[in-house]
C-alpha positions in Angstrom: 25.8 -56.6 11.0 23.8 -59.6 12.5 20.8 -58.8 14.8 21.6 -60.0 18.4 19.1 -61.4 20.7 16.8 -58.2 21.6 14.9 -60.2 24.7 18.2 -61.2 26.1 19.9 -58.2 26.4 16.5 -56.5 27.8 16.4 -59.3 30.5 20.3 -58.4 31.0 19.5 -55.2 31.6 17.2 -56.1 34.2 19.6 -58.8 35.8 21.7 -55.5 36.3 19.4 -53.0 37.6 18.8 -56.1 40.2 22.3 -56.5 41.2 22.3 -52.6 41.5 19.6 -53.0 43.8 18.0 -50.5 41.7 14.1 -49.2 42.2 11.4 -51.9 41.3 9.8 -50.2 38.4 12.9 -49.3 36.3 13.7 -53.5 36.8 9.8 -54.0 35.5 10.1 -51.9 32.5 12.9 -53.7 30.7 11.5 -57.4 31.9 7.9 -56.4 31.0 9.4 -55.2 27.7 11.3 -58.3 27.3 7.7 -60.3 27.8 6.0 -58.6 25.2 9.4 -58.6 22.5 9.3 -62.6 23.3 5.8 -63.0 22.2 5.8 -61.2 18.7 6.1 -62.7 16.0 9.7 -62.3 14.4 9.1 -60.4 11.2 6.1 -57.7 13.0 9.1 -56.9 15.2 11.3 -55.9 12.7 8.6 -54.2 11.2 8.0 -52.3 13.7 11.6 -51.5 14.5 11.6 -50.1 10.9 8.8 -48.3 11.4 9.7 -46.6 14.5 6.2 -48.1 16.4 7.9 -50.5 18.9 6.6 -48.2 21.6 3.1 -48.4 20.6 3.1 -52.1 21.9 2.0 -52.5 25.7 5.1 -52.2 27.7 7.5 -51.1 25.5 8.5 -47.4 25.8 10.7 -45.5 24.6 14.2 -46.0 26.2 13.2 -50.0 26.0 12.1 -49.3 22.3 15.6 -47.9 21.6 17.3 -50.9 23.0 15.7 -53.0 21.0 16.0 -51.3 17.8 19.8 -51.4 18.2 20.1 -54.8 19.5 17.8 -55.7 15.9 20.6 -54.0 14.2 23.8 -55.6 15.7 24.7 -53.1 18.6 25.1 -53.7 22.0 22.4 -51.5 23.3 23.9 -48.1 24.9 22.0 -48.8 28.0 23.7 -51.8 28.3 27.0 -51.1 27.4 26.5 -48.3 30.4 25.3 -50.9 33.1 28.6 -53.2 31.9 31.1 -50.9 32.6 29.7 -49.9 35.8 29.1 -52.6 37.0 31.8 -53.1 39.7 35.2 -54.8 39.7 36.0 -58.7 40.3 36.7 -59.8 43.7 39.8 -60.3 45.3 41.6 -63.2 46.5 40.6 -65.2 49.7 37.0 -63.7 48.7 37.1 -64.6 45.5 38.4 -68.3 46.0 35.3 -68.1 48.0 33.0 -66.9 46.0 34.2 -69.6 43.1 33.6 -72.6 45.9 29.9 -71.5 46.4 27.5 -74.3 44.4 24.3 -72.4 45.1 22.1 -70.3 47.4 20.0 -71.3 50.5 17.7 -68.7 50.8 16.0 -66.8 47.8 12.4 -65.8 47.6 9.6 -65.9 44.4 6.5 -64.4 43.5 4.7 -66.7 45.4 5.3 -65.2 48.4 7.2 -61.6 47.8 9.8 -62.1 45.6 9.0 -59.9 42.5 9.9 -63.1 39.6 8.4 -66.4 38.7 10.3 -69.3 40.0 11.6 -70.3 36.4 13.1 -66.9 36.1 15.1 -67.4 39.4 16.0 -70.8 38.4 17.5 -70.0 35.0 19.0 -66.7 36.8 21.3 -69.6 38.7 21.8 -71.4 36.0 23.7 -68.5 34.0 25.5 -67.8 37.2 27.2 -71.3 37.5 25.2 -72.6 40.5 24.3 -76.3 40.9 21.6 -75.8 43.1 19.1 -72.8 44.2 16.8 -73.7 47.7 13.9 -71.9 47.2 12.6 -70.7 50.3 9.2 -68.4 50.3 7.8 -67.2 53.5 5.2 -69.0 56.1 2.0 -68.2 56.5 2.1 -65.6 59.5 4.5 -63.2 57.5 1.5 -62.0 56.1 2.8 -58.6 54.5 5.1 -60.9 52.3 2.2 -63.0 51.3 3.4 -66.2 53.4 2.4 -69.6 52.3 0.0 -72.0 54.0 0.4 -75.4 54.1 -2.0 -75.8 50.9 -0.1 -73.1 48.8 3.3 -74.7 49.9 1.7 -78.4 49.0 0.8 -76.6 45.5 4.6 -75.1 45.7 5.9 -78.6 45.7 4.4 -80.2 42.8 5.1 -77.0 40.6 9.2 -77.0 42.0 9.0 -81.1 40.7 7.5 -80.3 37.0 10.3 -77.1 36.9 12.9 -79.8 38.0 11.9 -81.9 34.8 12.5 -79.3 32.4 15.5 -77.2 33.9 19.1 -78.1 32.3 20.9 -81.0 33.9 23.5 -80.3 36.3 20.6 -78.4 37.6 17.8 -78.5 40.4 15.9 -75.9 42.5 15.9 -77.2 46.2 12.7 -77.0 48.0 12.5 -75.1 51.7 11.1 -72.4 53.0 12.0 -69.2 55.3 9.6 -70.0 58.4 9.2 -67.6 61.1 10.9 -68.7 64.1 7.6 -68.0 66.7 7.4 -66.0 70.0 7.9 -69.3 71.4 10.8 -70.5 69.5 8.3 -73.3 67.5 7.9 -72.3 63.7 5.5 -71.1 61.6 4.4 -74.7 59.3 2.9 -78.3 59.7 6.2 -80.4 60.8 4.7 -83.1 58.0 5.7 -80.4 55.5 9.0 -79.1 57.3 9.8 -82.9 56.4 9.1 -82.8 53.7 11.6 -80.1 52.4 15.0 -79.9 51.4 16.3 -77.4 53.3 14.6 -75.1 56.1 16.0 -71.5 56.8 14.3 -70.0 60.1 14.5 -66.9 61.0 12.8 -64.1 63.1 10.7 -61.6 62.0 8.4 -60.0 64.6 9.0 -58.9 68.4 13.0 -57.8 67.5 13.1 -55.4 70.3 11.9 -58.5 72.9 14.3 -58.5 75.9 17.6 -60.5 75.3 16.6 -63.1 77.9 13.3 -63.6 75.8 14.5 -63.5 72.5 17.8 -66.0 73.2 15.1 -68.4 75.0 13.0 -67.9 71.6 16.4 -68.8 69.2 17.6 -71.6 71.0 14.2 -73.1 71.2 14.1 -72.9 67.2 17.5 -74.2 67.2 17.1 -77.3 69.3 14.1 -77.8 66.4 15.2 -81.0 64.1 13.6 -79.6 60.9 15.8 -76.1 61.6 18.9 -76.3 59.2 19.8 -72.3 59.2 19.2 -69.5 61.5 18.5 -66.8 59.2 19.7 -63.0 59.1 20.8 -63.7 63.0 20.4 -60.3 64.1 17.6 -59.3 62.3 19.1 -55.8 61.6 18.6 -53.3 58.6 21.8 -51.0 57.3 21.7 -48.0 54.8 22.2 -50.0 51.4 24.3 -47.2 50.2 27.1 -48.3 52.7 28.2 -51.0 50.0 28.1 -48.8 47.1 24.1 -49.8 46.1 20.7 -48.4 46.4 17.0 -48.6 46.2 14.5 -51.5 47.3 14.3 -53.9 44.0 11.4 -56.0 45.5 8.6 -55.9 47.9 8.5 -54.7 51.6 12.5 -53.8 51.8 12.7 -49.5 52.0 15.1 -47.5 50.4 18.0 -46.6 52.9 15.6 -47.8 55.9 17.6 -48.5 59.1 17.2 -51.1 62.2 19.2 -51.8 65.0 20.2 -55.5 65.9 18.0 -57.5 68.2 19.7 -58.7 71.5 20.6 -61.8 72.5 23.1 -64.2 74.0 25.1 -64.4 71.5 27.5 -66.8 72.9 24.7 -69.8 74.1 23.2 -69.5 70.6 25.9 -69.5 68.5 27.2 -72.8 71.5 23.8 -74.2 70.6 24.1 -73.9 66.7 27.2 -75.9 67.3 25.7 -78.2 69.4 22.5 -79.3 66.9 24.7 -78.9 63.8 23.3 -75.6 62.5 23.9 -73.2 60.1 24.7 -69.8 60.9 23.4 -67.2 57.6 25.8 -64.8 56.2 23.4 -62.9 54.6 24.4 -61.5 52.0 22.2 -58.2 51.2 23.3 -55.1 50.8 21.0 -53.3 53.4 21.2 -56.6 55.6 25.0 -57.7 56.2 23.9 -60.1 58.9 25.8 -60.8 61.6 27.9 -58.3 61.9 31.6 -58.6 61.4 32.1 -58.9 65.0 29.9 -61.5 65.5 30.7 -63.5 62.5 34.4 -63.8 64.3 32.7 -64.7 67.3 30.9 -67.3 65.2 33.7 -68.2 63.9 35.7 -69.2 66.9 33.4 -71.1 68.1 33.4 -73.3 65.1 30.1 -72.8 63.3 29.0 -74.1 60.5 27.6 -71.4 57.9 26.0 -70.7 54.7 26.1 -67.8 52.7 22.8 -66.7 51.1 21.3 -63.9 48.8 17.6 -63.4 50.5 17.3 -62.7 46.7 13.9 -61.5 45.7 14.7 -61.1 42.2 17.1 -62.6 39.8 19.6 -60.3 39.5 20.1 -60.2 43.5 21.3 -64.0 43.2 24.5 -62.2 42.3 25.0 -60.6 45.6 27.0 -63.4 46.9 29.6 -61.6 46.8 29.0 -59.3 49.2 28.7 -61.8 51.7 32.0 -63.9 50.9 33.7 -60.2 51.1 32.7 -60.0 54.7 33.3 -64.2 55.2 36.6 -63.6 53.8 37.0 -60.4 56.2 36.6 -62.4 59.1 38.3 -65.5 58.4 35.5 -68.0 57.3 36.9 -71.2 56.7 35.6 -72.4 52.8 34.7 -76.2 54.1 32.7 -75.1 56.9 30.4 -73.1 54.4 27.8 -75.4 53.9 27.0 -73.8 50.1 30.0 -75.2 49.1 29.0 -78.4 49.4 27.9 -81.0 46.6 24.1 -81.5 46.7 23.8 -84.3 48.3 26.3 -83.8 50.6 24.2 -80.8 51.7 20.9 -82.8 51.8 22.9 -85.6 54.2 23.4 -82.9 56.6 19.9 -81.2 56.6 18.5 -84.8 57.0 21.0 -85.7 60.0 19.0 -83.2 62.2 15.5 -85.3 61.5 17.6 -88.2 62.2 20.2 -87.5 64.5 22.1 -90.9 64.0 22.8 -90.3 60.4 20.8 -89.7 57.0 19.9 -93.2 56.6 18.1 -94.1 59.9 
């Protein structure tokens, strides 16, 4: 029986323990094993996987030593075949039609700031899942827990996404942006130059979430009336028990197991009137221990004839599968497809994030 590909079906494995939303160190294990496979030398591995020494090599152990000694010899590793046929069931119609219309994602997060994978490794992730586009989108600088960058990391950001873009398959480009803390004053957290710069800008509010609603709608319409805003991220700021759709664990830095937070309040109605106003997106954000707005806001949003965009917040790649879940709760609540921004060609989407630095179209 011919040897499959041990290094893919380790990095499989891991894509699935991320869409699982299983613990961080099981996901390691199988990618670090994956790193060290992909470096030996062709004939010491099957050497070794003769030998029975493949988890004497630094991280490789035993259960990750077993998969690759049966994916040498033909087999679909057992812990693979496991993950597959567990691994959920296909969506359903208006959800599904949904899901198929979605070119990329607008909001996913690297090891720059604290996304637990390189940015190639999200990139290719996309590619294998059909997407067009990925808008990478690391924290600002004052989200200091998730390692924010400054203007002179983001700079350094930028010439690194432009080399990837050179060397990634065509039909396919990572979109720069960032996640930038909408401030207790509504301005956010990065040099205007460099919000100008980007592609596509997700804001969204991380500290003070129990400020009064008069404060806190001042502080989002504020953000929203900013031209270099394109998305108002995770709207509510709220944190749900991941188990509620079926997954569990943390799977990247600074997100809890089963940790809980109630939603901020605010006006709901003047800033979902003022994301129509300016042109913004509203975030359906799409993870599992997020499922922001909820669905009674996103019909409220709806109504009043927002614009959205459904996004991951992946911080690894086998979260950039988790669409999904948020085109089951877009379909739930009657999301029309053409007024999900992530369904739109690229540049299509880039006309519309540069209409709100240049309100009188694109090209002025």
């Amino acid at each position: 029986m011919a040897a499959r590909d041990p290094v893919a079906d380790l990095r499989r494995i891991a894509f699935l323990l991320e869409r699982a939303n299983e613990a961080t160190y099981r996901v390691r294990a199988f990618r670090s094993a994956a790193a060290t496979v992909a470096a030996l030398p062709p004939d010491e591995l099957g050497e070794r996987a003769a030998e029975g020494t493949l988890s004497k090599l630094s991280g490789v152990g035993d259960v990750t030593a077993r998969c690759v000694a049966e994916s040498l010899a033909g087999e679909v590793p057992a812990y693979l075949r496991r993950m597959e046929t567990t691994e959920g069931v296909d969506l359903a119609g208006a959800a599904a039609q949904l899901r198929e219309a979605l070119r990329g994602d607008c909001h996913t997060h690297s090891d720059w700031s604290d996304g637990g994978s390189p940015i190639e490794e999200m990139a290719l992730a996309a590619v294998e899942l059909g997407h067009e586009y990925l808008v990478l989108t690391d924290h600002s600088p004052r989200l200091t827990v998730a390692r924010g960058l400054p203007p002179a990391r983001l700079r350094r950001q930028l010439d690194h996404v432009a080399r990837l873009n050179d060397a990634l398959p065509d039909g396919f480009r990572i979109l720069t942006g960032i996640e930038v803390d909408i401030l207790a004053d509504g301005s956010l957290d990065q040099e205007d130059a460099l919000l100008e710069r980007l592609d596509v800008v997700v804001g969204s509010v991380h500290s003070n979430l129990r400020d009064p609603s008069a404060r806190m709608t001042r502080r989002m319409l504020a953000a929203i009336a900013n031209p270099h805003l394109d998305i108002l991220g995770h709207l509510t700021g709220r944190k749900v028990p991941a188990a509620a759709v079926g997954v569990t664990g943390a799977g990247d830095r600074g997100h809890r197991r089963g940790s809980t937070r109630p939603p901020s309040e605010f006006d709901v109605e003047a800033v979902l009137g003022a994301c129509v106003e300016h042109g913004k997106a509203v975030e359906i954000n799409a993870r599992p221990d997020r499922l922001d707005p909820p669905k009674r806001m996103l019909t409220v949003a709806v109504e009043a004839g927002c614009l959205f965009s459904i996004d991951t917040d992946a911080h690894a790649p086998g979260q950039l599968d988790w669409l999904r879940f948020g085109c089951e709760r877009a379909a739930l609540c009657g999301v029309p497809v053409d007024r999900v921004v992530n369904t739109w060609p690229v540049e299509q989407l880039l006309d519309w994030t540069r209409s709100h630095q240049h309100p009188g179209g694109a090209d002025q």
